[in-house]
C-alpha positions as CSV (number, residue, x, y, z in Angstrom):
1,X,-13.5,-66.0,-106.0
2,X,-10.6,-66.9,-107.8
3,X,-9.1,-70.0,-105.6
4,X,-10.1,-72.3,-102.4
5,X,-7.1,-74.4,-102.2
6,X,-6.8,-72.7,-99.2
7,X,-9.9,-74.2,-97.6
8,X,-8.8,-77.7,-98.4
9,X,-5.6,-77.0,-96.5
10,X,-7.9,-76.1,-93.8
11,X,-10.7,-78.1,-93.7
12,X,-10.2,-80.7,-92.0
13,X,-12.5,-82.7,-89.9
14,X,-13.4,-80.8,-87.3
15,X,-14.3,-82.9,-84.2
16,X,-17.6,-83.3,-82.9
17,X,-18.7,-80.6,-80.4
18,X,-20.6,-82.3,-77.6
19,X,-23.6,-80.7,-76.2
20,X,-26.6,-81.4,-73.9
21,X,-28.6,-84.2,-75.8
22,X,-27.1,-83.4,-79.3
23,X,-23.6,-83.7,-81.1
24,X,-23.1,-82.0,-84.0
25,X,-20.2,-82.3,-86.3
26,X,-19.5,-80.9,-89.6
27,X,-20.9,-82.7,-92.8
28,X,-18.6,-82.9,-96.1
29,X,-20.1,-81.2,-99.2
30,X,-18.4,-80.4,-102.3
31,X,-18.0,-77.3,-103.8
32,X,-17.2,-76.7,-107.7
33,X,-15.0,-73.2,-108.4
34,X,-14.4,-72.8,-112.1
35,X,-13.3,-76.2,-113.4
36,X,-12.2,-77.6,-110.4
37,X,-14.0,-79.1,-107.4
38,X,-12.9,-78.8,-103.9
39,X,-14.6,-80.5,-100.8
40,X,-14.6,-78.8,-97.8
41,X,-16.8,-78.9,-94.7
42,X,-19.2,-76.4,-93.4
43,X,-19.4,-76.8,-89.3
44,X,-23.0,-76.2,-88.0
45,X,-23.2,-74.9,-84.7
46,X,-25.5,-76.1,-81.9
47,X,-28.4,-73.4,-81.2
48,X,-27.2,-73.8,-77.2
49,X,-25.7,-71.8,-74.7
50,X,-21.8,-72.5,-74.1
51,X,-22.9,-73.4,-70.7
52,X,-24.6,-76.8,-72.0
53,X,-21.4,-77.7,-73.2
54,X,-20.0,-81.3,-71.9
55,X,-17.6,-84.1,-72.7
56,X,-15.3,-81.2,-73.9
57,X,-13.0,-80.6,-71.5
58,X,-13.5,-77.5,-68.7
59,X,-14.9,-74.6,-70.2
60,X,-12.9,-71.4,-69.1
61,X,-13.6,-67.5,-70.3
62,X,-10.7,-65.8,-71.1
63,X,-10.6,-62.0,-70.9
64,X,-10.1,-60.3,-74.3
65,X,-7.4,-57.5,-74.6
66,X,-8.4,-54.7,-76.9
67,X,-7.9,-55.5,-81.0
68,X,-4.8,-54.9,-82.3
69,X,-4.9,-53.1,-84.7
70,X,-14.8,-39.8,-102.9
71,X,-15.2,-38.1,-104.6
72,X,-17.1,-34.6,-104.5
73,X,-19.3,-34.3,-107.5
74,X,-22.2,-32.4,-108.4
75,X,-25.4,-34.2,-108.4
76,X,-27.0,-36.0,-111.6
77,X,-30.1,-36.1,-113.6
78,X,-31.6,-38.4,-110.8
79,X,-30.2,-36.6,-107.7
80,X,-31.9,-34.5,-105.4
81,X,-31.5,-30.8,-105.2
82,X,-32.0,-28.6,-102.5
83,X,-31.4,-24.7,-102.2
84,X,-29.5,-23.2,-99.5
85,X,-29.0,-19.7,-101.1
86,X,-26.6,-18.0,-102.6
87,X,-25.5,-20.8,-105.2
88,X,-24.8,-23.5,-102.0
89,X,-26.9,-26.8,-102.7
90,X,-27.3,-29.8,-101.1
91,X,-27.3,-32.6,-103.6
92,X,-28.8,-36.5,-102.9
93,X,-27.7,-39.1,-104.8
94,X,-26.3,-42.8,-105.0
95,X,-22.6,-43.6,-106.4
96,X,-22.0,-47.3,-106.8
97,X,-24.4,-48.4,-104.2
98,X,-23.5,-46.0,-101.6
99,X,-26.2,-43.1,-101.1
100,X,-24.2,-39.6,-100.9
101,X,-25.0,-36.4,-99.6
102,X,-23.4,-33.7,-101.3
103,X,-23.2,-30.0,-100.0
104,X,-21.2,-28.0,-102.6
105,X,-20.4,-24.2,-103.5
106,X,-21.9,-23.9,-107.1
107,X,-20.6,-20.9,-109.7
108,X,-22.0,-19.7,-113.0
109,X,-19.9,-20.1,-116.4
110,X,-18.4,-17.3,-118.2
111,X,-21.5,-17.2,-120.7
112,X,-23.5,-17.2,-117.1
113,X,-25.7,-19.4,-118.6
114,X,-24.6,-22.8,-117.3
115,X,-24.5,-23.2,-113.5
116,X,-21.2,-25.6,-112.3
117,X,-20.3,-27.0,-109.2
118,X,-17.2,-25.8,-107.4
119,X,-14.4,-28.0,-105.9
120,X,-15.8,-26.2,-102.6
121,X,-17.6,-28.7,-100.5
122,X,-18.0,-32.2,-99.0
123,X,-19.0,-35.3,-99.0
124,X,-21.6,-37.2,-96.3
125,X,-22.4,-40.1,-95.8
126,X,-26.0,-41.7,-94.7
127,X,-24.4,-42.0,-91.3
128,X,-23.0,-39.0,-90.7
129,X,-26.5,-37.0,-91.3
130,X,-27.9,-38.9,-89.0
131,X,-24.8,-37.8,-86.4
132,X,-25.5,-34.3,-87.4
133,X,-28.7,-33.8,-85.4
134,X,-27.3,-34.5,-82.1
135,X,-24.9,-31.2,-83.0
136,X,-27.7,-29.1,-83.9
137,X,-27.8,-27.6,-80.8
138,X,-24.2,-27.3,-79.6
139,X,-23.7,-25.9,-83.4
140,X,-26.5,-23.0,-82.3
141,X,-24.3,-22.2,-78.9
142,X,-22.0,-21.7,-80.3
143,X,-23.4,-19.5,-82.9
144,X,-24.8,-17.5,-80.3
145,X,-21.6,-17.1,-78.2
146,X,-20.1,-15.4,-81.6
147,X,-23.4,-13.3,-82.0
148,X,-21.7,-10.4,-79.8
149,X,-18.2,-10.5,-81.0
150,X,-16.1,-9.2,-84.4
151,X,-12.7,-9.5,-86.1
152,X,-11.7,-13.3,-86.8
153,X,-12.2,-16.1,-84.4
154,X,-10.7,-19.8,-85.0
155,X,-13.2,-22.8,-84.3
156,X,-13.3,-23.9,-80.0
157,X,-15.0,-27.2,-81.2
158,X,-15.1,-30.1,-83.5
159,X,-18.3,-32.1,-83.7
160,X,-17.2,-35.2,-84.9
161,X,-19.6,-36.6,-87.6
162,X,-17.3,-39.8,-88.4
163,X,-13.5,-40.1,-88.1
164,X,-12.6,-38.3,-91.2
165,X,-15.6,-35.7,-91.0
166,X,-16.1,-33.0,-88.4
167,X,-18.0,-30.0,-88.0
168,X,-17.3,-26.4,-86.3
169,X,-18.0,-22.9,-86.3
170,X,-16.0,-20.0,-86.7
171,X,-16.2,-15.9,-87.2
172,X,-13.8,-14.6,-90.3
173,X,-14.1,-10.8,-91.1
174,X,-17.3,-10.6,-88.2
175,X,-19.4,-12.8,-90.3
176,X,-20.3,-16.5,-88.6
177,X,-19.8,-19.2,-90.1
178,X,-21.0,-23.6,-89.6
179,X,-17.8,-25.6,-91.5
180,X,-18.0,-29.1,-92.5
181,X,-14.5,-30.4,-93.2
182,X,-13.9,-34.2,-95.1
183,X,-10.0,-35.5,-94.6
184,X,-10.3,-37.5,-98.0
185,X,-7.1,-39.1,-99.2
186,X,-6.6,-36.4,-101.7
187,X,-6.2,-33.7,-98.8
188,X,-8.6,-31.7,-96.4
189,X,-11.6,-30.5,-98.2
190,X,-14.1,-27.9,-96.9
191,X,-17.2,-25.7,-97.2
192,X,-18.4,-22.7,-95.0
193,X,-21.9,-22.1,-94.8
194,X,-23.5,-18.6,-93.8
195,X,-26.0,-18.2,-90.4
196,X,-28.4,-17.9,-93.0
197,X,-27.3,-20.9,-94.8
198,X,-26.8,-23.2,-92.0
199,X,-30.9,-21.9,-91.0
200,X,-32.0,-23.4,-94.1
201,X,-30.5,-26.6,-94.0
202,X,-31.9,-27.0,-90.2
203,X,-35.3,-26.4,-91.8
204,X,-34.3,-29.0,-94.8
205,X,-32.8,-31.7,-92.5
206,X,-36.3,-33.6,-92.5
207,X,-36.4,-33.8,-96.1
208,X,-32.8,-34.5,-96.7
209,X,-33.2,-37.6,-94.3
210,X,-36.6,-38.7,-96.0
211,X,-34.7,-38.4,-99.2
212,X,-31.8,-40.5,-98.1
213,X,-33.9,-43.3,-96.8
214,X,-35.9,-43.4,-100.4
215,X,-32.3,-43.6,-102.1
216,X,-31.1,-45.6,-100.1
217,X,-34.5,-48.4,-100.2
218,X,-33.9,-48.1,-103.8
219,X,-30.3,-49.0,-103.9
220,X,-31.0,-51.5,-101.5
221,X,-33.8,-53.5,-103.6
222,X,-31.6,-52.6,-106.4
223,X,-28.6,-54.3,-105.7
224,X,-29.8,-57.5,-104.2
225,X,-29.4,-60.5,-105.9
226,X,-29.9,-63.5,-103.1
227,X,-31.3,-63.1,-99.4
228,X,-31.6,-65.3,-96.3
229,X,-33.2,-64.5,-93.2
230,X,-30.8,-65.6,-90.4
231,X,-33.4,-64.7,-87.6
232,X,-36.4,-62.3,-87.5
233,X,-33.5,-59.8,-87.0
234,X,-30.9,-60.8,-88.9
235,X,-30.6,-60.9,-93.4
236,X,-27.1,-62.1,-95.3
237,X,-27.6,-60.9,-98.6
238,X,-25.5,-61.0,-101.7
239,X,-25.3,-57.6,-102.9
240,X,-23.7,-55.8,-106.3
241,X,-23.0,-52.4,-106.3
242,X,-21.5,-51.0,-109.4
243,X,-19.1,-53.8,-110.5
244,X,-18.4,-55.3,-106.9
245,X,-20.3,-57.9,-105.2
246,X,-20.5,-58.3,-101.3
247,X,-22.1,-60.3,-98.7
248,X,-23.7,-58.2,-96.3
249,X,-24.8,-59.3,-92.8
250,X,-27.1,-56.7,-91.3
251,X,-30.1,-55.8,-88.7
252,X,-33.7,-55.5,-89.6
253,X,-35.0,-52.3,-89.4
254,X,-36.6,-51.8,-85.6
255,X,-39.9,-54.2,-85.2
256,X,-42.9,-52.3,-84.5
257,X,-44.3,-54.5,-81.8
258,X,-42.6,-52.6,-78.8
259,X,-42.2,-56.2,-76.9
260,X,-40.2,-57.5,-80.0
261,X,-37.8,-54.3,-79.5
262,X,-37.5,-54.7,-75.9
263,X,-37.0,-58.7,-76.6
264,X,-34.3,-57.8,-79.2
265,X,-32.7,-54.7,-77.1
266,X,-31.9,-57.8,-74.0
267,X,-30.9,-60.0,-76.5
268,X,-28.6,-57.9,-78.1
269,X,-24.8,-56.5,-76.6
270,X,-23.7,-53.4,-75.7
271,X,-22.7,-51.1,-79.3
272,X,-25.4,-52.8,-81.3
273,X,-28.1,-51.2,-83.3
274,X,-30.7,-52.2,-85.1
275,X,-30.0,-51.2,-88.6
276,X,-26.1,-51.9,-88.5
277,X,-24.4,-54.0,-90.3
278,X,-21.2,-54.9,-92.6
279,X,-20.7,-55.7,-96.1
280,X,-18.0,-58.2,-96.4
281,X,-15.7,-58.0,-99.9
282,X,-15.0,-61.1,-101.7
283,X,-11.6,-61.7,-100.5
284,X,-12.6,-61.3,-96.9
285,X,-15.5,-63.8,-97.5
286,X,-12.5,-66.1,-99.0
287,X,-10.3,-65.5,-95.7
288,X,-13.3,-66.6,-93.0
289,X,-14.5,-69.6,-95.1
290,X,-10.9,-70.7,-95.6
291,X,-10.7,-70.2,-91.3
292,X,-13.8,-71.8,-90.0
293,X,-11.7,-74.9,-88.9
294,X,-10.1,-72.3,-86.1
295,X,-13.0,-70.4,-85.6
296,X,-15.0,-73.5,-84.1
297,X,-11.8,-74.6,-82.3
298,X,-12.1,-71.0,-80.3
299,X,-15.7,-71.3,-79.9
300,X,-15.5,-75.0,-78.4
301,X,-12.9,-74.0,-76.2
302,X,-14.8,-70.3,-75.3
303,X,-11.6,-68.5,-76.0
304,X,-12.5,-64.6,-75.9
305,X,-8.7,-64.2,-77.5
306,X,-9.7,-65.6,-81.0
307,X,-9.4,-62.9,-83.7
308,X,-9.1,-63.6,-87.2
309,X,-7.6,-60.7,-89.5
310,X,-9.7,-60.4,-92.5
311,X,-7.9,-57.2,-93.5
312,X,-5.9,-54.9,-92.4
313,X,-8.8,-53.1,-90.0
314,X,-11.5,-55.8,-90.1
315,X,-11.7,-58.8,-87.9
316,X,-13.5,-62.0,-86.9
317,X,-14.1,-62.5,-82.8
318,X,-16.2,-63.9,-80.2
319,X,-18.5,-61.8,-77.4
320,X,-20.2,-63.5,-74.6
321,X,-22.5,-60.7,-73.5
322,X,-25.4,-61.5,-70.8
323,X,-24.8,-65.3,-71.1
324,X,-25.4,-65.5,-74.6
325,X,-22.2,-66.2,-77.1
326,X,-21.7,-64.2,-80.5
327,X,-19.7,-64.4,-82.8
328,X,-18.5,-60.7,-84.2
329,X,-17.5,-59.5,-87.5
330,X,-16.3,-55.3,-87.1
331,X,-14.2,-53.0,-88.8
332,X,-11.7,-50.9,-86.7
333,X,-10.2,-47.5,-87.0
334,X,-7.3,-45.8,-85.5
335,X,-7.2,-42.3,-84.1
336,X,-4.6,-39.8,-85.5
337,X,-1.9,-39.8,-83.4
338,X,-2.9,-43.1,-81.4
339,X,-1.6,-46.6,-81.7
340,X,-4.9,-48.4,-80.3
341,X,-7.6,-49.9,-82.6
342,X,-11.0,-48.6,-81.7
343,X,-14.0,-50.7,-83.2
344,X,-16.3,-48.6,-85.3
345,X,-20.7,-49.2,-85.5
346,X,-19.8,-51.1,-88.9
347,X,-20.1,-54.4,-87.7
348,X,-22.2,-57.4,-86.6
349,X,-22.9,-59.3,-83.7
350,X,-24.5,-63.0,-84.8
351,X,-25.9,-65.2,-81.9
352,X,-24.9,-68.6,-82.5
353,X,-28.6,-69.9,-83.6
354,X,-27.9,-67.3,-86.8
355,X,-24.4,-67.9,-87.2
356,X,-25.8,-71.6,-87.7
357,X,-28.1,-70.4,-90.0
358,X,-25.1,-68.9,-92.3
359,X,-23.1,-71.7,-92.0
360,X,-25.5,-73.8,-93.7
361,X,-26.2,-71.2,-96.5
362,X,-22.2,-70.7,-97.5
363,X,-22.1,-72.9,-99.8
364,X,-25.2,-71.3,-102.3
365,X,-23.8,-67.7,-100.8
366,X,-20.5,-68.6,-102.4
367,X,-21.7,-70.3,-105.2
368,X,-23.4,-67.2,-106.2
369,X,-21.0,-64.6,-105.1
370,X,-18.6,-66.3,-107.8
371,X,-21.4,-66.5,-110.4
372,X,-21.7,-62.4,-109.2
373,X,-18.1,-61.9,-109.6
374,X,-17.5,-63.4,-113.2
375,X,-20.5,-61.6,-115.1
């Protein structure tokens, strides 16, 4: 992190918030970036429900309007490879901390001695495999309502495996075909696989998803350099992938006493899942420390309008959910052709007993993201 003049600006003593039997207010600690040190405080907030608040003024909800608003390469020595036929493969591998599945059109060299990979195919992600299940059987209906027919028919459907990746079927030339199609920034990039093709990867999918959670446990233990448990649910780690560091704020894989998971599941609001989670960049780490004079502000007052812009289509907000108050940090998209903001499953919904947690690790989170960042 290259400056925190701007938490100076904004830390400034942020009044004591009253609660049931407690105040708490924010103690001064100093923190040294590069050669200069700059003192800021770090507000710790009370592990109570809002509704113990007292001594500060009437506490009011106020309803929340909606937000405002790769590449494709064949896989390595330590990838994965899986057969479809006919020179397709499926490919599993990790690029920069990010675990890829690959499904790519492969072609034999002039000397036909050397097999390459095409610039037919796509990219997935770990999230999207795990959306493609759920289309398995709509895929086969529709396979079966081209089964009778011949000549060319354009796709009815587009299963939507994330917002830039979708998958259909069509018939060219009477033969049926499954296409998954990636809008990367380069342009639209696609691969049509056979019946027969599309069979085999049905039969693979259980590997392919055992793969992917090996890659991805190994980039995982990999790439972390400092943990914290926030809750029995809940880890902020410092990750660095490739030559970028991150703090990432995620879920616990599901518990496997089953009254943990229905004591989590009440606990938790509406769009959250176990497993989910958000890697926040170093600027946008910069942007909510520099803010966290506001952000307590919003939560004394209970004011379900606070959002703080930590880039262009991530943001900082508050969610009172089943009486219980969190404090959210999600990344939005917007639909082609829409002006509205929709908030994607990359996010994070803290209760304010972790988000007290956090608050008393930034310091030694920052300290060692900068350490991170100058190596």
């Amino acid at each position: 992190l290259h400056s925190f003049q701007a938490m100076r600006r904004s830390a400034g003593r942020i009044s004591a918030v009253c609660f049931k039997n407690r105040s708490v207010c924010a103690p001064a600690r100093t923190f040294v970036c590069g050669n200069s040190a700059s003192s800021f405080r770090f507000a710790k907030v009370a592990q109570v429900s809002f509704n113990q608040v007292r001594g500060c003024g009437n506490f009011q909800q106020v309803s929340s309007p909606p937000p405002p608003p790769q590449a494709n390469s064949a896989g390595s020595n330590n990838d994965t490879v899986l057969e479809l036929g006919e020179d397709m493969v499926v490919s599993i591998g990790q690029y920069k901390g990010s675990v890829l599945v690959h499904i790519r059109q492969y072609y034999y060299d002039k000397e036909k001695t050397v097999r390459r990979p095409s610039k037919i195919g796509v990219t997935l992600r770990t999230r999207d495999i795990e959306n493609l299940e759920k289309y398995f059987d709509d895929i086969d209906a529709d396979l079966h309502r081209l089964s009778q027919e011949t000549g060319d028919f354009a796709k009815q459907y587009d299963f939507t495996l994330a917002p830039n990746r979708k998958v259909s079927v069509h018939m060219h030339q009477s033969i049926r075909y499954v296409r998954f199609e990636h809008e990367s920034p380069t342009g639209l990039k696609h691969v049509d696989l056979t019946v027969d093709q599309y069979g085999v990867l049905k039969n693979l999918y259980a590997s392919i998803r055992e793969q992917v959670a090996a890659f991805g446990d190994a980039v995982s233990q990999d790439a972390t350099l400092y943990s914290v448990e926030l809750s029995a649910y809940t880890t902020a780690s410092l990750l660095r992938l490739g030559d970028k560091s991150f703090i990432d704020i995620r879920k616990k894989a599901a518990p496997q006493n089953q009254n943990a998971q229905q004591t989590q599941q009440q606990q938790q609001p509406t769009g959250s899942t176990r497993g989910s989670g958000i890697s926040i960049r170093s600027s946008e780490w910069e942007t909510l420390i520099s803010n966290l004079q506001p952000l307590y502000a919003a939560i004394q007052a209970g004011d379900l309008n606070y959002q703080l812009q930590l880039n262009t289509n991530r943001m900082v907000s508050l969610n009172h959910y089943k009486e219980v108050w969190y404090i959210v940090i999600r990344e939005y998209f917007t639909p082609k052709g829409s002006s509205q903001s929709l908030p994607t499953k990359k996010g994070i919904n803290m209760r304010m007993e972790e988000w007290a947690v956090l608050a008393d690790n930034m310091e030694e989170l920052t300290t060692r993201l900068q350490a991170s960042l100058q190596q």
